[in-house]
VEXDO-7438 format. One record per atom (N, C-alpha, C): residue in one letter; chain; atom name; y negated, z negated, x. Coordinates in nm, 3 decimals, decimal comma. Layout:
# VEXDO-7438
A	A	CA	Y	Z	X
...
END
This chain:
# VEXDO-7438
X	A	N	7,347	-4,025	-8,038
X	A	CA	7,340	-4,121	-7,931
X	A	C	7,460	-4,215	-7,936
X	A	N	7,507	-4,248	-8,052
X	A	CA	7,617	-4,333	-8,049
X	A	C	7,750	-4,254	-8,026
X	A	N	7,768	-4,136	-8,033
X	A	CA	7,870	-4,097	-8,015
X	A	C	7,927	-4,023	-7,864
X	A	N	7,754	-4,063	-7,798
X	A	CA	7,760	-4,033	-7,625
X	A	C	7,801	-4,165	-7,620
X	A	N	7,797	-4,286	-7,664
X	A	CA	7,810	-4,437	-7,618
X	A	C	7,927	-4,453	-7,648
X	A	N	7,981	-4,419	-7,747
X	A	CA	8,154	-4,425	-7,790
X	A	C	8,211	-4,321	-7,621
X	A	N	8,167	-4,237	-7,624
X	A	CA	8,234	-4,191	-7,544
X	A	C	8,226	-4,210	-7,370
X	A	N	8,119	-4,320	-7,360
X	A	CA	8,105	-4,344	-7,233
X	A	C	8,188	-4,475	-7,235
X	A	N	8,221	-4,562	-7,355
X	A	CA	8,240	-4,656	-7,375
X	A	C	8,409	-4,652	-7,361
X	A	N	8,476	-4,549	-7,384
X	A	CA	8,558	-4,497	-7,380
X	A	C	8,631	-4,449	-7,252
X	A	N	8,518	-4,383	-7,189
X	A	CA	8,578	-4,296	-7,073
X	A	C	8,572	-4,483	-6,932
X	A	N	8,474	-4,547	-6,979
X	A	CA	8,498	-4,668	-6,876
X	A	C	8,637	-4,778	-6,883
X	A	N	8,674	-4,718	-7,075
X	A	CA	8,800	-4,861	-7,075
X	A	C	8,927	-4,768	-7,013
X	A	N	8,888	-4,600	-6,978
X	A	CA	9,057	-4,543	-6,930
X	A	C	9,009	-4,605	-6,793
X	A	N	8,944	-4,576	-6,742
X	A	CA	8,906	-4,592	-6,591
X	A	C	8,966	-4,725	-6,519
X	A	N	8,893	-4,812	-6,594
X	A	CA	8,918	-4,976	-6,556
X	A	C	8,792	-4,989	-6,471
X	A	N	8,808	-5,132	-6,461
X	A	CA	8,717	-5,201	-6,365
X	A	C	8,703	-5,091	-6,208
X	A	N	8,813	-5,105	-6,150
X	A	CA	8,832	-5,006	-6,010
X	A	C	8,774	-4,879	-6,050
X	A	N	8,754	-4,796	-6,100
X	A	CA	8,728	-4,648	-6,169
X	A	C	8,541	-4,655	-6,172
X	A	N	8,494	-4,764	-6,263
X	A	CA	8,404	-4,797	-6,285
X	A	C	8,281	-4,801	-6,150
X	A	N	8,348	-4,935	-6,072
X	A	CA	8,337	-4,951	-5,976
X	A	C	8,300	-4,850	-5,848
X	A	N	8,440	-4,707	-5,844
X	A	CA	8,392	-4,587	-5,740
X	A	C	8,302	-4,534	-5,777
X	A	N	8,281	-4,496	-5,944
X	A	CA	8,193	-4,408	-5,981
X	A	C	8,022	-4,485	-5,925
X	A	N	8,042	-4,605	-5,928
X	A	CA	7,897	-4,640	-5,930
X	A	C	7,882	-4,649	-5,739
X	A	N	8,008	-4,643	-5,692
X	A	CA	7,971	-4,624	-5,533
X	A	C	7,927	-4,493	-5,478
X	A	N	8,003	-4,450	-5,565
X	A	CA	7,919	-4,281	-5,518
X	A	C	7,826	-4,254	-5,579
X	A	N	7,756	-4,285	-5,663
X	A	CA	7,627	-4,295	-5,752
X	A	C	7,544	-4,345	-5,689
X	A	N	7,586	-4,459	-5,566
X	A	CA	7,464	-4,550	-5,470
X	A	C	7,503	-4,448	-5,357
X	A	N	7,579	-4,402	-5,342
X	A	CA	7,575	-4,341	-5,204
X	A	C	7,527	-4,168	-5,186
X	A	N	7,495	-4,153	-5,317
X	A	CA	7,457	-3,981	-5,343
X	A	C	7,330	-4,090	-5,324
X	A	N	7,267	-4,151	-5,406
X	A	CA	7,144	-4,203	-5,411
X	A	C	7,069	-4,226	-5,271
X	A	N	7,149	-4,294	-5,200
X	A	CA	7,142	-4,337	-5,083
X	A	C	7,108	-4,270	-4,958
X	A	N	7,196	-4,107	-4,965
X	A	CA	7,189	-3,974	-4,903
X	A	C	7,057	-3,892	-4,925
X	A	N	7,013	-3,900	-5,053
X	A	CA	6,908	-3,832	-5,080
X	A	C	6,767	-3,900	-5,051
X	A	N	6,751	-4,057	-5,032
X	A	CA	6,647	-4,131	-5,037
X	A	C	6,637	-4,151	-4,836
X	A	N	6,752	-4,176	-4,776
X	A	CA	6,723	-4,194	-4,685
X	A	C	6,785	-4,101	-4,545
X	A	N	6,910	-4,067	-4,556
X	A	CA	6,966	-3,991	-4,475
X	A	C	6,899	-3,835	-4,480
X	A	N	6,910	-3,782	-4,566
X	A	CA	6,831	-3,663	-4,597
X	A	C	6,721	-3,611	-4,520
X	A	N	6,636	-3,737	-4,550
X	A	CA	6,435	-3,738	-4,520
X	A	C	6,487	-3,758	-4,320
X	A	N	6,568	-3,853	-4,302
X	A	CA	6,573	-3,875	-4,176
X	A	C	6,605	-3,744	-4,060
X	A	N	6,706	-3,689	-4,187
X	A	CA	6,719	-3,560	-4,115
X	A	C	6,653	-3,430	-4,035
X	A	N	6,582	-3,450	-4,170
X	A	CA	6,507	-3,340	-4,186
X	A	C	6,328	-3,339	-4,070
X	A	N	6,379	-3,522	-4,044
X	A	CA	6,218	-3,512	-3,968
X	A	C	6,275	-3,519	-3,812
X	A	N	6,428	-3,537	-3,796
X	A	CA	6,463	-3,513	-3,686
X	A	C	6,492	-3,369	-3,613
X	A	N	6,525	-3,293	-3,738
X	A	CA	6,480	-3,092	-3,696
X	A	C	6,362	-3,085	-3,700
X	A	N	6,272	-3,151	-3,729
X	A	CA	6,091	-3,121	-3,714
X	A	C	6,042	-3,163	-3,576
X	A	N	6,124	-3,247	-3,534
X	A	CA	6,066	-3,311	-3,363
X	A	C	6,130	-3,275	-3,310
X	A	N	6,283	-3,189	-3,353
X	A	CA	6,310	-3,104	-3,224
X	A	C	6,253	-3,001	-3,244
X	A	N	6,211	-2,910	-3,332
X	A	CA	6,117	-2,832	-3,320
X	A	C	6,000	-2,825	-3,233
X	A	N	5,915	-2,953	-3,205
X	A	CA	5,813	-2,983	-3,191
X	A	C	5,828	-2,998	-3,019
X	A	N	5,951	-3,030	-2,971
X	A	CA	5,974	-3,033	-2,867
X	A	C	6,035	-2,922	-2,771
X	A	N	6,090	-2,834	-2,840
X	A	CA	6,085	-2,738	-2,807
X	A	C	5,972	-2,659	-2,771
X	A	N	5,860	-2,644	-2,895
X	A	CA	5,739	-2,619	-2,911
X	A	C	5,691	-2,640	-2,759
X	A	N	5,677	-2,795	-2,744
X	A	CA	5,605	-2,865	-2,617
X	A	C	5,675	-2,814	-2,514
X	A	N	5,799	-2,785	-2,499
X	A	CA	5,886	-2,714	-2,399
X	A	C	5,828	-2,585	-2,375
X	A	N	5,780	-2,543	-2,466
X	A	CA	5,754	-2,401	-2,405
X	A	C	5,605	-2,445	-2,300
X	A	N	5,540	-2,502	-2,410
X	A	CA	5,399	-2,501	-2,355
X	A	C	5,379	-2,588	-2,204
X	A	N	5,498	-2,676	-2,175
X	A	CA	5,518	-2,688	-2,051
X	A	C	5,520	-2,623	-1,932
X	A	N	5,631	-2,572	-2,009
X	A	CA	5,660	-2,456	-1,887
X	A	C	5,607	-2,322	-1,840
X	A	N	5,467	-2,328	-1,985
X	A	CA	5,334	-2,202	-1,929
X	A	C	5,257	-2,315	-1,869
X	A	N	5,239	-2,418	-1,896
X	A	CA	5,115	-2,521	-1,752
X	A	C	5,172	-2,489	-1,607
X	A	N	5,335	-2,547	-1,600
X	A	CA	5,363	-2,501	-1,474
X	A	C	5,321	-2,364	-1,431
X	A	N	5,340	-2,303	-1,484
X	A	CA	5,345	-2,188	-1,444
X	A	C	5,176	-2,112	-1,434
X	A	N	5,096	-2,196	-1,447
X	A	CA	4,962	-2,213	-1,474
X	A	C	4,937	-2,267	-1,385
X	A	N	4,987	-2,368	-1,312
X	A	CA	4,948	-2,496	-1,164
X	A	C	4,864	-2,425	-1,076
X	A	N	4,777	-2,491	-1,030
X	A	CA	4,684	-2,448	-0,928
X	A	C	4,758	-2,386	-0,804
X	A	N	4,762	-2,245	-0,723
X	A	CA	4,870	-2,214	-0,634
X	A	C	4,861	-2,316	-0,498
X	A	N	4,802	-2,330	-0,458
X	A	CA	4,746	-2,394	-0,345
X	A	C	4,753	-2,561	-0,330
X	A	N	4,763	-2,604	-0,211
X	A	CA	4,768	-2,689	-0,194
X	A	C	4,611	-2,817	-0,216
X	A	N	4,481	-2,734	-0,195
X	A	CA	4,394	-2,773	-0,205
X	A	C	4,338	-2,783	-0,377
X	A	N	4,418	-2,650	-0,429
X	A	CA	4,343	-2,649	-0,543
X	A	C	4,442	-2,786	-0,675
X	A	N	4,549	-2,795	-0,601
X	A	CA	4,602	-2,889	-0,651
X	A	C	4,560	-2,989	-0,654
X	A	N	4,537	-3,065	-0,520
X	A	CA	4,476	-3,191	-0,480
X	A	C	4,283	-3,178	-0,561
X	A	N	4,195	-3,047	-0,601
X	A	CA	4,102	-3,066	-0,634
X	A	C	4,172	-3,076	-0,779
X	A	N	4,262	-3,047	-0,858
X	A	CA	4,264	-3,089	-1,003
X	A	C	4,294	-3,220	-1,008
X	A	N	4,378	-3,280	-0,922
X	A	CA	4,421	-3,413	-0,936
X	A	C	4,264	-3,545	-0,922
X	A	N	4,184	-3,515	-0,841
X	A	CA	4,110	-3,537	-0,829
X	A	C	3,982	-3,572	-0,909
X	A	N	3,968	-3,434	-1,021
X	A	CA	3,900	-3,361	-1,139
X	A	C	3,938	-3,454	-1,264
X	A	N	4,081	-3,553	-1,245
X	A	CA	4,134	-3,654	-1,356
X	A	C	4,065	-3,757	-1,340
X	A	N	3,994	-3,790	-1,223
X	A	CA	3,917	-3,964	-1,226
X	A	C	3,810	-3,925	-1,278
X	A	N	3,766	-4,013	-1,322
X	A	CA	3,581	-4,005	-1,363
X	A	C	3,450	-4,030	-1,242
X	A	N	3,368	-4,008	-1,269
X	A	CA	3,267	-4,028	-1,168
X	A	C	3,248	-4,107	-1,154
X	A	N	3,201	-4,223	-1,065
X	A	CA	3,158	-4,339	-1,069
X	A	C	3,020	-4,406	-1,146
X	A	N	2,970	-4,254	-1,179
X	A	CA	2,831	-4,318	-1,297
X	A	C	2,889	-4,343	-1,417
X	A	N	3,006	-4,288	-1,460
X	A	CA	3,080	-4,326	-1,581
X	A	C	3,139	-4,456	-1,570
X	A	N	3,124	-4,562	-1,483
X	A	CA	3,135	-4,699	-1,488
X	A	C	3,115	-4,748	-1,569
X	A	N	2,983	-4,804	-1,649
X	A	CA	2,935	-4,861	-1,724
X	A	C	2,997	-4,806	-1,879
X	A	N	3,046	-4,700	-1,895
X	A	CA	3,068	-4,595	-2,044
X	A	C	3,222	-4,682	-2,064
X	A	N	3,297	-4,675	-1,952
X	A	CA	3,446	-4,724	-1,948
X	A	C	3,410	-4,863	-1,943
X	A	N	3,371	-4,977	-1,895
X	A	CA	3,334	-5,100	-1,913
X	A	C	3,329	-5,118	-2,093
X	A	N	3,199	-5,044	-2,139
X	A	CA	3,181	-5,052	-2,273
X	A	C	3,295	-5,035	-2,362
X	A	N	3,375	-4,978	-2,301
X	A	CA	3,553	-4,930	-2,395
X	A	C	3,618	-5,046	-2,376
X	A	N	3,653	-5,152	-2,245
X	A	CA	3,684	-5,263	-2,219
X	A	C	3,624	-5,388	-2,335
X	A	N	3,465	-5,352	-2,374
X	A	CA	3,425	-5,489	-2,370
X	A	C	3,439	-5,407	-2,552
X	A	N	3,469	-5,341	-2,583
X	A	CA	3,483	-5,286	-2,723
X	A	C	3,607	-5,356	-2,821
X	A	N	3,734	-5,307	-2,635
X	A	CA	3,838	-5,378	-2,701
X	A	C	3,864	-5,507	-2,719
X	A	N	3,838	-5,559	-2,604
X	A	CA	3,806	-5,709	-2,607
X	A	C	3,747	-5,791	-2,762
X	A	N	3,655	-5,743	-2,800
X	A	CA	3,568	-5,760	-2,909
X	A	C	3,676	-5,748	-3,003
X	A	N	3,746	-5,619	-3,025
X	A	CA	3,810	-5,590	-3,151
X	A	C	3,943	-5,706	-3,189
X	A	N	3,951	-5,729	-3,037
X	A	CA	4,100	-5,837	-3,033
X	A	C	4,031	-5,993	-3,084
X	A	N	3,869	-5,994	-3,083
X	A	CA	3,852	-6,103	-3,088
X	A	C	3,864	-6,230	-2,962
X	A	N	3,837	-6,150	-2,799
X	A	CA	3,799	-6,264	-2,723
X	A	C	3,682	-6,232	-2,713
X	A	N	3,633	-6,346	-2,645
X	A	CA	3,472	-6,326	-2,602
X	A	C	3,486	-6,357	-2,429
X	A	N	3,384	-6,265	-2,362
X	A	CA	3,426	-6,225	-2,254
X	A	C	3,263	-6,290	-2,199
X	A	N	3,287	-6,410	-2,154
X	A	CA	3,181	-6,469	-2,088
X	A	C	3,100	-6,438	-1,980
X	A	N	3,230	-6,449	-1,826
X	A	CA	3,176	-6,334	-1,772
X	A	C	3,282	-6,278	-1,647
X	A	N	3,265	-6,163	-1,575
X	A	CA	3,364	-6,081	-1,535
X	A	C	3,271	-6,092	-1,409
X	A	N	3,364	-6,061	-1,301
X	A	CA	3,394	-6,035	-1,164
X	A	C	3,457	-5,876	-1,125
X	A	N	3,324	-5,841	-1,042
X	A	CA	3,332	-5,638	-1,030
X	A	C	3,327	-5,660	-0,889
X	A	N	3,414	-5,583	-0,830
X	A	CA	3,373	-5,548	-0,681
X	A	C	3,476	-5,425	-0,685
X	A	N	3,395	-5,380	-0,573
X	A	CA	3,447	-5,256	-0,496
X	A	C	3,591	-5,295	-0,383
X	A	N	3,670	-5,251	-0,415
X	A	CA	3,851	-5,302	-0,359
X	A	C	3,806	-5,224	-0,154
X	A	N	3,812	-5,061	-0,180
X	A	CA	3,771	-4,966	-0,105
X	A	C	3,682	-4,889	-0,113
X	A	N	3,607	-4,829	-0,033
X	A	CA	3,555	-4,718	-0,101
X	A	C	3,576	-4,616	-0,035
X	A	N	3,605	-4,525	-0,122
X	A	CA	3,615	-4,357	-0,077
X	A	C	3,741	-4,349	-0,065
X	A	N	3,875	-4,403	-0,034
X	A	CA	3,979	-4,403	0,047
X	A	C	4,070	-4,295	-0,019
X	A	N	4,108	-4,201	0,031
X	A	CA	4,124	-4,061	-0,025
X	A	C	4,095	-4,002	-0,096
X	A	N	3,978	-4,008	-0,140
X	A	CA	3,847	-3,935	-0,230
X	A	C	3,883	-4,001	-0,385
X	A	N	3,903	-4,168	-0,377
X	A	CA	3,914	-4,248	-0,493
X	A	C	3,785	-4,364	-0,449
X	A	N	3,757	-4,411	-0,560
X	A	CA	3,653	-4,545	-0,521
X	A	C	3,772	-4,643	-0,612
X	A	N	3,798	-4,774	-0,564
X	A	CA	3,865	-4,856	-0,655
X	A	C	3,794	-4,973	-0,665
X	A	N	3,753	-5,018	-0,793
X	A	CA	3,705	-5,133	-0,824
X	A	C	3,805	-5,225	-0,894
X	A	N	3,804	-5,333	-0,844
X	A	CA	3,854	-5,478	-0,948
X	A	C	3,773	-5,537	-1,032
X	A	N	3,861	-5,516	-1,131
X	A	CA	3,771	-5,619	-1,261
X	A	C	3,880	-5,738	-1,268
X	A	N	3,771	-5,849	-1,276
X	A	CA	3,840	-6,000	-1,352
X	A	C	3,786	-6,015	-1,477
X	A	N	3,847	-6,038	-1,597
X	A	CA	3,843	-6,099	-1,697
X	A	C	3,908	-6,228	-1,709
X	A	N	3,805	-6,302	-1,735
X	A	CA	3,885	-6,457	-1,783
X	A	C	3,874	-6,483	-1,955
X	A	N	3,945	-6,516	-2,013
X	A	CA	3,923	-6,540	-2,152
X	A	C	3,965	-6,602	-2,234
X	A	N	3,949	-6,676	-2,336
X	A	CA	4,012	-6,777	-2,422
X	A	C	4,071	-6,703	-2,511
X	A	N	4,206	-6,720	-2,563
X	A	CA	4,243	-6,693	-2,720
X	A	C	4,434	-6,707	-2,694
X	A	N	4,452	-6,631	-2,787
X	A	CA	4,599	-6,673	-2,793
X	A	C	4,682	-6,569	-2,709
X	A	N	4,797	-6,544	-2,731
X	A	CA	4,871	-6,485	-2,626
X	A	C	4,875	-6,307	-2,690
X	A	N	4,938	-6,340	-2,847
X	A	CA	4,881	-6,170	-2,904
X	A	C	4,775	-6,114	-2,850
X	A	N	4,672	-6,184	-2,893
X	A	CA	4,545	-6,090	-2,862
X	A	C	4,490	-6,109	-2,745
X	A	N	4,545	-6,117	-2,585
X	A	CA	4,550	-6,106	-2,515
X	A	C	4,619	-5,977	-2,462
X	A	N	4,780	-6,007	-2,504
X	A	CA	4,872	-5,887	-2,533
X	A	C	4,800	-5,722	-2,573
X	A	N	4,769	-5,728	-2,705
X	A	CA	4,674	-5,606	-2,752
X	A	C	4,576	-5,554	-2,668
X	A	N	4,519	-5,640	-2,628
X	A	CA	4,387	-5,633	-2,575
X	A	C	4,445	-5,565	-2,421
X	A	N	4,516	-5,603	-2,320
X	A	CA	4,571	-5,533	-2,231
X	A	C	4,659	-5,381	-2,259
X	A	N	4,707	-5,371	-2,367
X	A	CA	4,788	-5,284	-2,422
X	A	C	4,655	-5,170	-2,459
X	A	N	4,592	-5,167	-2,533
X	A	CA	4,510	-5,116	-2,588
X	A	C	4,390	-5,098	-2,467
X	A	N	4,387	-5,123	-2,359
X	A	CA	4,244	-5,104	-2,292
X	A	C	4,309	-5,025	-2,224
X	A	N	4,459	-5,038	-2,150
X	A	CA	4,505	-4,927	-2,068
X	A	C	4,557	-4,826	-2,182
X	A	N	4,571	-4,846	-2,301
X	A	CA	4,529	-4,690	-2,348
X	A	C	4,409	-4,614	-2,354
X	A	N	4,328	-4,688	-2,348
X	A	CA	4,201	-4,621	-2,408
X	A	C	4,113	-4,577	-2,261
X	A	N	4,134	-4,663	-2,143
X	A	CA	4,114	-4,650	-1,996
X	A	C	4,208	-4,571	-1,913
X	A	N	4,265	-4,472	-1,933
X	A	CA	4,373	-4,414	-1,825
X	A	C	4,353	-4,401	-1,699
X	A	N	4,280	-4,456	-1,679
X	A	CA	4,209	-4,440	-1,493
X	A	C	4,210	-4,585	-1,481
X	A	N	4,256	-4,681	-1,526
X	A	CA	4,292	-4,782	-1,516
X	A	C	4,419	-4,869	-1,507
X	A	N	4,450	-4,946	-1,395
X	A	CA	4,608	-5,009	-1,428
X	A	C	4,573	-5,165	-1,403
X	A	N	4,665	-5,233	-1,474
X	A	CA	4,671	-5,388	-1,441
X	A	C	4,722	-5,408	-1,306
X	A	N	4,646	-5,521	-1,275
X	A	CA	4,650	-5,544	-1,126
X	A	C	4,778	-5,741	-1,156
X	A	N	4,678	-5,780	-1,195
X	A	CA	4,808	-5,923	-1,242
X	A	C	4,736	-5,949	-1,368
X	A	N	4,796	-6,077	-1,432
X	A	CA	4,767	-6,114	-1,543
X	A	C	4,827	-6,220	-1,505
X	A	N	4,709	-6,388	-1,590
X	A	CA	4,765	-6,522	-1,522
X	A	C	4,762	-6,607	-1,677
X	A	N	4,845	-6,647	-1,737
X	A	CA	4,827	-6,749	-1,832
X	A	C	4,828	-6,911	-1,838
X	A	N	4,715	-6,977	-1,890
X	A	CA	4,740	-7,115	-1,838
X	A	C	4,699	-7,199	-2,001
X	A	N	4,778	-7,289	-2,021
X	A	CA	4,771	-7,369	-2,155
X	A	C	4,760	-7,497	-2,116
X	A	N	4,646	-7,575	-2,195
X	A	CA	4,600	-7,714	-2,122
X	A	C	4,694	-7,841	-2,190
X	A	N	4,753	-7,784	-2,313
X	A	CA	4,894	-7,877	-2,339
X	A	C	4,989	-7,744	-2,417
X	A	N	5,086	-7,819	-2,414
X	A	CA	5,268	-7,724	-2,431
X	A	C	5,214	-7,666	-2,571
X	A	N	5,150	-7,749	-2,699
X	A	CA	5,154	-7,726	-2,854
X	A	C	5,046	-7,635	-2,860
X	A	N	4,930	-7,625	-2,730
X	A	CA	4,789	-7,539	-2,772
X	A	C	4,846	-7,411	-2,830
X	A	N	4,747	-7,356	-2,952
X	A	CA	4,790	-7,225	-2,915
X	A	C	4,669	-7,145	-2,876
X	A	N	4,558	-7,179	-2,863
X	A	CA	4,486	-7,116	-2,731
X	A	C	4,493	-7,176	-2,606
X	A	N	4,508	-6,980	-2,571
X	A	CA	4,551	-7,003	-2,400
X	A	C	4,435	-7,001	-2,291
X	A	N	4,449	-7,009	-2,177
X	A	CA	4,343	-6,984	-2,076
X	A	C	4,408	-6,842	-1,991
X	A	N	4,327	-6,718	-2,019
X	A	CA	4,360	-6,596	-1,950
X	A	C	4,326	-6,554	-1,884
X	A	N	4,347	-6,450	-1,756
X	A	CA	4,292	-6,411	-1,619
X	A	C	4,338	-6,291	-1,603
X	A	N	4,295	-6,178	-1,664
X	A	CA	4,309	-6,004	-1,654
X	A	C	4,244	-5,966	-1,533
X	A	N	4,336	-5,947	-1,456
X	A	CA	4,259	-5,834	-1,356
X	A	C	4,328	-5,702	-1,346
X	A	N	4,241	-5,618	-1,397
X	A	CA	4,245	-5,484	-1,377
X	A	C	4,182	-5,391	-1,249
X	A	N	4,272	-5,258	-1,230
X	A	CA	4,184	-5,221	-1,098
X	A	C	4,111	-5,024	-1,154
X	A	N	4,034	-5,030	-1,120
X	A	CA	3,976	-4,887	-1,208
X	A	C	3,952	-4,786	-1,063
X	A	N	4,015	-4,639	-1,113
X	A	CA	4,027	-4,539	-1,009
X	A	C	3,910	-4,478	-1,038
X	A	N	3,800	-4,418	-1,016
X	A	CA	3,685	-4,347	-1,002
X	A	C	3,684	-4,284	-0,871
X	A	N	3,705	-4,124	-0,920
X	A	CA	3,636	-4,020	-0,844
X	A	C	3,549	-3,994	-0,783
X	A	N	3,480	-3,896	-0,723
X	A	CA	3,376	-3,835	-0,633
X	A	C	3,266	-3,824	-0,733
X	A	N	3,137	-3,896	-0,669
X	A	CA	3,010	-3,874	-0,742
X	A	C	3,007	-3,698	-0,752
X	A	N	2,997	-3,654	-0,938
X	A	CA	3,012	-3,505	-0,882
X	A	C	2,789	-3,471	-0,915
END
């Protein structure tokens, strides 16, 4: 062991400080290649893989599309939910709500149209107390979990500049299909 240390001890005083110095830059930068460039690589040929993948399977849906003009308009159609599934999608609303931590006192439902090109559209109001995140989430997260749903406005009101609970006003509008 001492005579690997003589000789490392050795090979650093021909080198010098500068010598010393590259060796340990390329020592962080092999390090560096293998810990992070590498892994990055390698998961960026996995998602083009994956997209390719999805490329294909695209282009058998198209090629799958309903031929017709009717049978098109009946799949598009076949994406809203029924209108008895109201209450099931509400419960996903008042789930998320919950999870974000507002409490949802009480909401305002009406019917916008009905029937108007074989859609029913209802407005929901939510009013609610809390801060601006979990307001944020809570809109973020309900139109994921609701896809037959889009925000209609959103109103924020703070009763002084320092509060950090806010006063909130979600209105969402929900697409529902043909009673099947």
């Amino acid at each position: 062991m001492t005579r690997l240390h003589a000789k490392l001890v050795s090979g650093a005083e021909r080198l010098g400080w500068p010598g010393v110095l590259g060796l340990g830059l390329i020592a962080f930068s092999a390090g560096f290649y293998l810990s992070t460039v590498r892994p990055g690589q390698l998961r960026v040929e996995q998602l083009r893989g994956e997209v390719f993948k999805l490329a294909g399977q695209d282009s058998r849906a198209a090629r799958e599309t309903p031929a017709s003009a009717r049978e098109q308009l009946s799949a598009f159609y076949g994406f809203f939910p029924a209108p008895d599934r109201t209450a099931a999608q509400l419960g996903v609303i008042f789930a998320v709500a919950e999870k974000q931590a507002l409490s949802l006192e009480l909401g305002d439902y009406r019917i916008l149209r009905e029937n108007v090109g074989g859609l029913t559209h209802y407005q929901l109001v939510f009013p609610f107390k809390g801060s601006y995140p979990q307001v944020r989430k809570f809109v973020a997260a309900t139109l994921r979990q609701v896809p037959n749903l889009s925000l209609d406005s959103i109103e924020f009101e703070r009763q002084k500049v320092g509060d950090a609970t806010l006063n909130a006003k979600v209105k969402f509008v929900m697409y529902l299909g043909r009673q099947s």
